[in-house]
C-alpha positions, -999 to +999 in steps of 0.1 A: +326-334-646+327-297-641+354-278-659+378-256-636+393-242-662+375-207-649+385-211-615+423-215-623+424-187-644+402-168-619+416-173-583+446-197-593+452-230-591+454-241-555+416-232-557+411-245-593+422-279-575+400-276-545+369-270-568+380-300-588+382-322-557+350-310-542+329-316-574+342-337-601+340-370-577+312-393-571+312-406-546+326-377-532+366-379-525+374-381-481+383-349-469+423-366-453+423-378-495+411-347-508+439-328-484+466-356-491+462-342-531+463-311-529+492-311-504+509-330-531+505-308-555+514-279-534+550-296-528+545-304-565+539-266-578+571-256-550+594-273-566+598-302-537+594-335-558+618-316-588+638-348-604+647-363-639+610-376-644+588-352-623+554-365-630+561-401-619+574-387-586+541-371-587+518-400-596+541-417-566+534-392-538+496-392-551+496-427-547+515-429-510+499-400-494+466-400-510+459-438-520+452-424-556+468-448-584+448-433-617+482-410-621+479-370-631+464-385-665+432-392-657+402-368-639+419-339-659+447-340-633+463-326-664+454-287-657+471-290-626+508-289-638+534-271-640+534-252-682+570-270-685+561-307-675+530-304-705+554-303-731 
C-alpha cells in the first residue's frame, strides 16, 4: 500500500486522501465511493460531524454515504484526522 505520508505534508490532505483512494485499493475503489469518502472527510476536517465521540460519527457517515464499514482504523484511514481526535 503506497504511503501518503509525502503527499499530505506536500499539497495537504484533501490530496493526500485522493492519492490514497486512487492507489492503495485493489480492486480499485468506484469513483461515487471514492467521492462519497472524501466528501466525508471534507465535512469531517470542517467541523460538520463535531459531537461527543467524533470518529464514530465518522466511521457512521463512511458507512451511509460510502458503503465503507472497515471504520477510519483500518487502510491507514488514521493519517486522515484531525491532530486532536489522535490522542
Amino acid at each position: 500500500m503506497p504511503d501518503p505520508s509525502y503527499v499530505i505534508e506536500t499539497n495537504g490532505r484533501k490530496a493526500g486522501l485522493e492519492f490514497h483512494l486512487n492507489t492503495a485499493f485493489y480492486p480499485p475503489l468506484l469513483y461515487g465511493c471514492k467521492l462519497a469518502i472524501l466528501e466525508t472527510f471534507e465535512d469531517y476536517w470542517n467541523g460538520k460531524l463535531a459531537g461527543d465521540d467524533v470518529l464514530s460519527r465518522l466511521d457512521g457517515e463512511l458507512a451511509e454515504r460510502a458503503g465503507y464499514t472497515g471504520g477510519v482504523g483500518k487502510y491507514n484511514f488514521y493519517l486522515f484526522l484531525n491532530e486532536e481526535d489522535l490522542e
